[in-house]
C-alpha positions as CSV (number, residue, x, y, z in Angstrom):
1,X,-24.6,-8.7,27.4
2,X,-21.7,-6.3,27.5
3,X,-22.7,-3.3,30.7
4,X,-20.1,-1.2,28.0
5,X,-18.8,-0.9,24.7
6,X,-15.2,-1.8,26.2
7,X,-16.1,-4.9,28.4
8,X,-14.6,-7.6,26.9
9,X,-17.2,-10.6,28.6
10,X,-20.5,-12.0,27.0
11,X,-23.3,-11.7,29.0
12,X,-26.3,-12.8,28.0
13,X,-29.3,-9.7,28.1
14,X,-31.4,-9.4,30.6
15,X,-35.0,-9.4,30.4
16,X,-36.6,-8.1,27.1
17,X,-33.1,-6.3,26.2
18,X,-31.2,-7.2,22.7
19,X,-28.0,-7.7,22.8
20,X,-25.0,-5.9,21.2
21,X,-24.4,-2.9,21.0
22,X,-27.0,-1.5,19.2
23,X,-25.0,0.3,16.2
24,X,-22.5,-1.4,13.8
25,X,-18.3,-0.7,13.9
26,X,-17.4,-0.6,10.3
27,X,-14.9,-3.0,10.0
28,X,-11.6,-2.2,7.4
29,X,-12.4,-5.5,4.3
30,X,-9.3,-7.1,3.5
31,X,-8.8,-5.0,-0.1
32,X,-9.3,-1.7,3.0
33,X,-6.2,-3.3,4.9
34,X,-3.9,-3.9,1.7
35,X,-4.4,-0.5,0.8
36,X,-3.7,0.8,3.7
37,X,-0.7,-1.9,4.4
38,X,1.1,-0.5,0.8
39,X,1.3,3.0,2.0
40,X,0.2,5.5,-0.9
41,X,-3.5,7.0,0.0
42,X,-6.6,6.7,-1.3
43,X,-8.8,8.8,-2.7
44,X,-12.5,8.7,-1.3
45,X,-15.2,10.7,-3.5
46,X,-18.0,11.1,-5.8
47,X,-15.6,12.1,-8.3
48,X,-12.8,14.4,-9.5
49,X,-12.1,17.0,-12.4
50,X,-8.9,15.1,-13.8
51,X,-6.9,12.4,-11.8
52,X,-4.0,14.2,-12.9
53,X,-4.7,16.2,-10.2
54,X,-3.8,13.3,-7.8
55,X,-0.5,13.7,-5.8
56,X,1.5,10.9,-6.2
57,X,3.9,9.1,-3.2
58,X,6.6,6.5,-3.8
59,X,4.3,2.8,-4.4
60,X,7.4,0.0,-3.2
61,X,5.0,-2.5,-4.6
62,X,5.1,-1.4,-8.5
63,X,8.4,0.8,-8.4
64,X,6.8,3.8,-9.3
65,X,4.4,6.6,-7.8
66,X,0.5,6.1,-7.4
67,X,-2.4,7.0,-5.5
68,X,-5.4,4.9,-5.0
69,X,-8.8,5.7,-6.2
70,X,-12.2,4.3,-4.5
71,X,-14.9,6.6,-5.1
72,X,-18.5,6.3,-3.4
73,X,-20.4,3.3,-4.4
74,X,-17.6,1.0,-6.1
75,X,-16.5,-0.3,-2.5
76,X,-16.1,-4.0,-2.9
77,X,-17.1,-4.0,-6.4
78,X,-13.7,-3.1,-8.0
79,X,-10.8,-1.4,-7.6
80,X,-9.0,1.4,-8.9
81,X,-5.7,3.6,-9.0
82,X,-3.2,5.7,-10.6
83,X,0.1,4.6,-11.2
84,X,3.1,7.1,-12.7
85,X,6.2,5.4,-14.5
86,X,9.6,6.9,-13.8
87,X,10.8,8.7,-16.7
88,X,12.9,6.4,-18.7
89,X,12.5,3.4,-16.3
90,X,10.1,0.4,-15.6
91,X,7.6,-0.2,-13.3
92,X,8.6,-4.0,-11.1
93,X,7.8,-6.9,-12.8
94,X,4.4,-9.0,-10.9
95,X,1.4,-11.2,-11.6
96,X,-1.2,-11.5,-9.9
97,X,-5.0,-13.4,-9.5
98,X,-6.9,-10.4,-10.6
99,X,-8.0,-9.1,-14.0
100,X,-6.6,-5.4,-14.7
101,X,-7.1,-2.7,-17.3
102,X,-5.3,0.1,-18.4
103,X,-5.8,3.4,-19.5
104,X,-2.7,5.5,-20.8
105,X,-3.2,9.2,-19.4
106,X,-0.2,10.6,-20.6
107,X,3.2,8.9,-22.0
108,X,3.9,6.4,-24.1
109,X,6.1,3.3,-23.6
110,X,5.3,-0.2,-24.1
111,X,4.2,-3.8,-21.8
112,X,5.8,-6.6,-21.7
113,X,4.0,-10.1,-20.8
114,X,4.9,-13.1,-20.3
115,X,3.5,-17.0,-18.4
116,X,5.7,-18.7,-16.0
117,X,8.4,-20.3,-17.5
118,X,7.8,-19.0,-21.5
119,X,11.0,-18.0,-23.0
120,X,9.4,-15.1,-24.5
121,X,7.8,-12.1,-24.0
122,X,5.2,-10.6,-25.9
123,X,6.0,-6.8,-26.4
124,X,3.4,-4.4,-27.1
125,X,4.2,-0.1,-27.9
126,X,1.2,2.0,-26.0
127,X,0.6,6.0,-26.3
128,X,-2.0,8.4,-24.6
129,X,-5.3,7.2,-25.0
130,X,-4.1,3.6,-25.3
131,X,-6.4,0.9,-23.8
132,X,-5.1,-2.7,-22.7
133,X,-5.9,-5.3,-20.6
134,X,-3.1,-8.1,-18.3
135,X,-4.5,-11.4,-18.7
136,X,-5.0,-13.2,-15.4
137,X,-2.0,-14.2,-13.2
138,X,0.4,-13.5,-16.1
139,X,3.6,-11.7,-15.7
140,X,4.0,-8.1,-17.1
141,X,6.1,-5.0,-16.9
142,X,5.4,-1.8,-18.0
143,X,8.3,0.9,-19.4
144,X,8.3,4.3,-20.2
145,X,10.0,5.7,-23.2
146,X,10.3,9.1,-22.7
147,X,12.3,10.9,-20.1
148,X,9.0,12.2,-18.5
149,X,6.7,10.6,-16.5
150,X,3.9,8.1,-18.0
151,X,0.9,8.1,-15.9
152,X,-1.9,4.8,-16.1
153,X,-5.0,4.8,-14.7
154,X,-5.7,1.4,-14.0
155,X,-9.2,-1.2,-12.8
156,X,-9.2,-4.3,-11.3
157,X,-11.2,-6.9,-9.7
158,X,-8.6,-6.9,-6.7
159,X,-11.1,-6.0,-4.0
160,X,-13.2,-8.7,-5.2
161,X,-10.4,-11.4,-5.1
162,X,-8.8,-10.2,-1.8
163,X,-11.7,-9.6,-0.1
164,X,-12.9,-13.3,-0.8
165,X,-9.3,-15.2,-0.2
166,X,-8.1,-12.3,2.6
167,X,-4.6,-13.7,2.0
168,X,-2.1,-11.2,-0.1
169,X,0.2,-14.3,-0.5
170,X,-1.6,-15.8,-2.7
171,X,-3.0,-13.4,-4.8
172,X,0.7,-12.2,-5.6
173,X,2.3,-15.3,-5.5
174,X,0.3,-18.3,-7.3
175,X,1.7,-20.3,-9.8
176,X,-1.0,-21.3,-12.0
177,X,-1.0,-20.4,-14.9
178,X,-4.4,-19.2,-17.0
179,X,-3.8,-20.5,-20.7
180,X,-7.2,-20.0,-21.5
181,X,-6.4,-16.1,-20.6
182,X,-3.0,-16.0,-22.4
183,X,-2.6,-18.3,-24.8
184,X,0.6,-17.5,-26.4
185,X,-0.5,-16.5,-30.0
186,X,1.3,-13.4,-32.1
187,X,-1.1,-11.6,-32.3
188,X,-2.4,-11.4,-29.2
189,X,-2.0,-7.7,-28.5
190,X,-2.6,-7.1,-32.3
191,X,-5.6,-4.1,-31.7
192,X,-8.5,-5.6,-33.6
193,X,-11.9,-3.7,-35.3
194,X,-14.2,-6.0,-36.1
195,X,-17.5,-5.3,-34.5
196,X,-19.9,-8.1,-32.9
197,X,-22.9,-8.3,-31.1
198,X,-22.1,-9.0,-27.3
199,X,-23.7,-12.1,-26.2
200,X,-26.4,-10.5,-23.7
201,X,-27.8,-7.5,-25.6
202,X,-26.9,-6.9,-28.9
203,X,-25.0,-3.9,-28.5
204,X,-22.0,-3.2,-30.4
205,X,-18.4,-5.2,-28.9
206,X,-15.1,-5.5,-30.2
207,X,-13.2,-8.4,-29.0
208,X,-9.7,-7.3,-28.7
209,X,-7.2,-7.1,-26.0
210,X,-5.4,-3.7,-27.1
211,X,-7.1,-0.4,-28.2
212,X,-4.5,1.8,-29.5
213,X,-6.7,5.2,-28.7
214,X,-9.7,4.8,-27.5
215,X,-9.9,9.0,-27.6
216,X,-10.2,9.0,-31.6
217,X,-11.2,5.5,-32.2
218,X,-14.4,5.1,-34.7
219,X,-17.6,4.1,-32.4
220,X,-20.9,2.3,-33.9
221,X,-24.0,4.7,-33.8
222,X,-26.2,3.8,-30.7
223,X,-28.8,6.4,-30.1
224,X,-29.5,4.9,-26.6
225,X,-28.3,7.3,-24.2
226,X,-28.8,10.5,-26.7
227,X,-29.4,11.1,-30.5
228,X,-26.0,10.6,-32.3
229,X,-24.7,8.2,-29.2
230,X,-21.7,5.9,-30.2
231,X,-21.1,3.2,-28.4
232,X,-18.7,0.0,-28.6
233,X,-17.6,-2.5,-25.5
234,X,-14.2,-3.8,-25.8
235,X,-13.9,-7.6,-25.2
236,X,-10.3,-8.2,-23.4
237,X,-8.7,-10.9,-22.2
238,X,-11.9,-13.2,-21.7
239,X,-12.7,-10.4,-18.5
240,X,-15.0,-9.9,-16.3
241,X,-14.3,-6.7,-16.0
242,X,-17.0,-4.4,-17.8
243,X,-16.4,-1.6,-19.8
244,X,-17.3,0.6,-22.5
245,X,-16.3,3.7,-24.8
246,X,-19.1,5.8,-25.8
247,X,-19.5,9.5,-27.2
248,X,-22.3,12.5,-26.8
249,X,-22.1,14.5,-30.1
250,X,-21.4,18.5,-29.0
251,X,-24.1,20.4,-27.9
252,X,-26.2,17.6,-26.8
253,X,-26.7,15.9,-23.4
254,X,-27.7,12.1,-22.3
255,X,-31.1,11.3,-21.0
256,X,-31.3,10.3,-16.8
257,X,-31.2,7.0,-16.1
258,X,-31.3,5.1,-13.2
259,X,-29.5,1.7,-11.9
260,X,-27.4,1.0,-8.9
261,X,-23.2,1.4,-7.9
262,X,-20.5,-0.3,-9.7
263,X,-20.2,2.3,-12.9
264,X,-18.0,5.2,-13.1
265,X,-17.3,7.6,-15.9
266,X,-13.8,8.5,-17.4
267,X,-13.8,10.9,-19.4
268,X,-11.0,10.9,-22.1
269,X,-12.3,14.3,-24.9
270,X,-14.3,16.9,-24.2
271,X,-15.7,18.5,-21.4
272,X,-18.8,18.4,-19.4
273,X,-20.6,17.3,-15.8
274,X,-22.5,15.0,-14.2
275,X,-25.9,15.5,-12.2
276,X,-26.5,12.3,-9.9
277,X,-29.4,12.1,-7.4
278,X,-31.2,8.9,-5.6
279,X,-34.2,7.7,-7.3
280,X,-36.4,7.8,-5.1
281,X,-36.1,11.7,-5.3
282,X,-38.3,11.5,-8.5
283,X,-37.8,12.9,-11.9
284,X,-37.5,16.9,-11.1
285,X,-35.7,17.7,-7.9
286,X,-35.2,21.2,-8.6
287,X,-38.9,21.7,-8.9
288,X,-39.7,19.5,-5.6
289,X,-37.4,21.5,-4.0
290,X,-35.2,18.6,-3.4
291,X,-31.8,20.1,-5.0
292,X,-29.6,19.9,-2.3
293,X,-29.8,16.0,-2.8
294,X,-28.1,16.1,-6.1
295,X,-24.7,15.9,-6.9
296,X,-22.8,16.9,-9.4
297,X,-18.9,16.7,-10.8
298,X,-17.2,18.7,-13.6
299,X,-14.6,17.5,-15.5
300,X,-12.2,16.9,-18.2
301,X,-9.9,14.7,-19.6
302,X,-9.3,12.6,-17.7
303,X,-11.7,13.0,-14.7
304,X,-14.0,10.6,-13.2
305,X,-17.5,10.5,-11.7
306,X,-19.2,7.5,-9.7
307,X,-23.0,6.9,-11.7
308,X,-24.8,6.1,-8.5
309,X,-22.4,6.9,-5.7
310,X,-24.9,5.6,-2.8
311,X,-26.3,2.5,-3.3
312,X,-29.9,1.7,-4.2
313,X,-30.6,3.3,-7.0
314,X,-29.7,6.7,-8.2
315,X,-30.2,9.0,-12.0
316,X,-27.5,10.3,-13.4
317,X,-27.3,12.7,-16.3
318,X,-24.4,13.7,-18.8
319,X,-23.8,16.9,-20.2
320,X,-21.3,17.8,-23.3
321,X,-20.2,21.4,-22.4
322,X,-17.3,21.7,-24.9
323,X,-16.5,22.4,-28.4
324,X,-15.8,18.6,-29.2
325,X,-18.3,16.0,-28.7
326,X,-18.0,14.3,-25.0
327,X,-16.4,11.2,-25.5
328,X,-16.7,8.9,-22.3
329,X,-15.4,5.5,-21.0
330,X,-17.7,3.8,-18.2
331,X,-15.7,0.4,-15.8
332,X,-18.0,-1.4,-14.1
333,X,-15.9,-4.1,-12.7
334,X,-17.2,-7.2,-12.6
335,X,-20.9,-6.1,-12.6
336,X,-21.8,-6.5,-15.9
337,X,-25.5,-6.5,-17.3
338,X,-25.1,-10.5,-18.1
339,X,-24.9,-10.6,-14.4
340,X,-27.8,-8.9,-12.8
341,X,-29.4,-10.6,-10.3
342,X,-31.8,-14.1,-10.8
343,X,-31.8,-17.4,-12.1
344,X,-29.8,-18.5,-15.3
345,X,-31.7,-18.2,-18.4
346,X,-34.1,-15.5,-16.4
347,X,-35.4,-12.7,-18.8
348,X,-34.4,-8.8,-18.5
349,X,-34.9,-6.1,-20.8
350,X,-32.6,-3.2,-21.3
351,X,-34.2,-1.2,-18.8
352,X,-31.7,1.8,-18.5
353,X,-32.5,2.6,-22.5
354,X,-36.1,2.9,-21.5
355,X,-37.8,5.3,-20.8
356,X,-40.2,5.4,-17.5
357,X,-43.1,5.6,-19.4
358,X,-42.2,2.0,-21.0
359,X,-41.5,1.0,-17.7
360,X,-37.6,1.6,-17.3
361,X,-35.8,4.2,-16.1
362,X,-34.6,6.8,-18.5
363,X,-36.5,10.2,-18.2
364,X,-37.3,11.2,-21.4
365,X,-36.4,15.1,-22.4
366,X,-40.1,16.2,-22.0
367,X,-40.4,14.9,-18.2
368,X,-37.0,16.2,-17.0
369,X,-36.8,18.8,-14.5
370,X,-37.0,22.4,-16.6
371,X,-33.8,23.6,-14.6
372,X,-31.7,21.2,-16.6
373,X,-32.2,22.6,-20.2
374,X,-32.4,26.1,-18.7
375,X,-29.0,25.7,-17.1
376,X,-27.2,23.6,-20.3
377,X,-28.1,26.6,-22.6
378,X,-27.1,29.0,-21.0
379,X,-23.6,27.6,-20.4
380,X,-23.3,27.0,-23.5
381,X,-24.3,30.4,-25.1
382,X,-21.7,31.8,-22.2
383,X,-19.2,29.9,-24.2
384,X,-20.3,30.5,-28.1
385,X,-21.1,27.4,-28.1
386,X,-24.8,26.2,-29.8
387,X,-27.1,24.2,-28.6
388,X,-28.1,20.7,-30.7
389,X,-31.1,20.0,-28.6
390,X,-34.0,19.8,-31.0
391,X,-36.7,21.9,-29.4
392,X,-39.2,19.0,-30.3
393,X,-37.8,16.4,-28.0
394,X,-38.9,19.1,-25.1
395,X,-42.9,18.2,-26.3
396,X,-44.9,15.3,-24.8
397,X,-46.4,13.1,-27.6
398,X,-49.7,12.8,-27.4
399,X,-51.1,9.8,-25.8
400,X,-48.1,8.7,-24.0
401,X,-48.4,8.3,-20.0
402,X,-45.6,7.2,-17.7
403,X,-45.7,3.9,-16.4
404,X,-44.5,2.9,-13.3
405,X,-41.1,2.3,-13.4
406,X,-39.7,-1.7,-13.4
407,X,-38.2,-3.1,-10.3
408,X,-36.2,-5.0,-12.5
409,X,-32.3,-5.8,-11.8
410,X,-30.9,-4.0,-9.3
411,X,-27.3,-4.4,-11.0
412,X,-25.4,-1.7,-12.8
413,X,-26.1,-1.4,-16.7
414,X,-24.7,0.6,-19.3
């Protein structure tokens, strides 16, 4: 056993001494190093008001300006950046063996795609607001019209690839070719409305690979997360990668729910914050005393907020503080609810749009800490704005008890 922690020999320990060094050195994964290796920073946080706010440095890599994004609790789940066009230019041409979605903050211009060796391009005009997804491994360039910047927000399943292969080579650089991802048709990037139920719970999906404004877009009723909650998941590119659009009507604000990291919240209209506190905290930390645990972001369009920035896990609530309802985009890379943990076929129930007294993990109105609807109206009277919380969903109905919450799927759910 090592006498130090800069001896270099193995010896074995002595007696009834364990060996090592009795703590852990964090080790840099292989999405850490390429991050670091492609020399723009990153951005390490619960959250931020608007990623706008992010300075941007000269990215070699994509010919343009961007700053990483990894906020607490989506390490080595997904990744995430900003990238700014140059006004009237082009970002580099690439491909690579990752999925990746994008979210126009500001600009317009339009994305060019194309396989290996096709002899065409498919060419696709985008605007603020605009929502599209690069199929796998295909080629693609983005250009700005304007003569002012266009900034993308973009997620990707980079850390997940990286971090498995650990060689940049051939992430970058592979020539297969996914037809199954791109398949060549005219109307591939033709923004489609028809609404489905998504294969694992029902809930409201549109299977499209271009959104042409997800801000104004029309969203299916819901009622999960709030009364009046819209809701739809967009189906691109035969992804992975997880995501939704949903919308709290004004003056209203989500129930708490609890499930672990992987999700974070864009929010593209509206204003309003985020309260996020472990679980194991209980239902009302203000009144326990326990209010230095919780967390909480503000923000506007377009600023972000990890769910459950620590693992295990954690409630988080959602508040619309503005004149317009709040509407909301949540990525959860690859950690979707069709693949929470246990054996194919296995049954889960929607746990998150249950409340703890069925045995999930939503806090109804009536069992949430008093500080919350205290707080809510009076920012919102401090603003002339009304409250839409009917007084009645404050009042426990008679007979009901809380159940013990379900151990149920420790994956992120939405």
């Amino acid at each position: 056993m090592p006498h130090d922690k800069d001896l270099t020999h193995w010896h074995e320990p002595s007696g009834n001494k364990k060996a090592g060094f009795g703590e852990f050195r964090k080790q840099p994964t292989p999405y850490d190093a390429f991050m670091e290796s492609e020399g723009i920073p990153v951005f390490r946080d619960i959250g931020i008001s608007k990623v706008q706010n992010l300075p941007l440095f000269p990215w070699k890599r994509t010919g343009g300006k961007g700053h990483f994004i990894q906020l607490l609790g989506t390490e080595t789940k997904w990744g995430c950046f900003v990238v700014e066009v140059p006004p009237a230019g082009a970002l580099h041409a690439q491909k690579h063996m990752y999925e990746e979605i994008y979210l126009v903050v500001e600009g317009r211009g339009t994305t060019e795609v194309w396989q290996e060796g096709d002899t065409k391009k498919h060419v696709f005009e985008w605007q603020q607001g605009s929502m599209f997804s690069i199929p796998m491994n295909a080629w693609f360039r983005i250009v700005n019209a304007t003569n002012s910047g266009a900034l993308l927000l973009a997620g990707n399943t980079a850390p997940n690839v990286l971090n498995m292969i650990n060689n940049v080579e051939a992430v970058f650089n592979n020539p297969f070719v996914f037809r199954d991802r791109f398949n060549g048709a005219d109307d591939f990037f033709k923004a489609k409305d028809e609404i489905e139920p998504d294969p694992v719970r029902g809930l409201a999906m549109r299977r499209t690979n271009f959104i042409p404004d997800i801000v104004n877009c029309e969203l299916p009723l819901d009622n999960r997360r709030s009364p009046g909650w819209r809701r739809v998941e967009p189906f691109m590119t035969n992804n992975q990668f997880y995501y939704w659009i949903g919308q709290h009507e004004h003056g209203r604000y989500s129930k708490a729910h609890a499930h672990t990291s992987a999700a974070i919240l864009i929010c593209v209209k509206g204003k309003g914050y985020t309260y996020s506190w472990p679980e194991r905290v209980g239902e009302q930390p203000w009144a326990t005393g326990q209010a230095d645990k919780v967390r909480r972001v503000d923000y506007e369009p377009v600023g972000i907020v990890s769910a459950a920035p620590g693992g295990a896990r954690w409630y988080h609530q959602h508040f619309s503080a503005g004149e317009d309802p709040l509407r909301l985009t949540a990525w959860f890379g690859p950690h979707n609810p069709g693949r929470d943990p246990g054996a194919p076929g296995a049954k889960h129930t929607d746990y998150t749009a249950m409340d703890v007294t069925e045995g999930g993990t939503s806090i109804p109105y009536w069992m949430e800490d008093p500080h919350l609807r205290q707080e809510y109206e009076s920012r919102l009277a401090s603003h002339g704005i009304a409250t839409r919380m009917d007084p009645s969903w404050y009042l426990k109905p008679e007979g009901v008890e809380a159940k013990k919450s379900i151990d149920g799927p420790v994956g992120a759910a939405g």
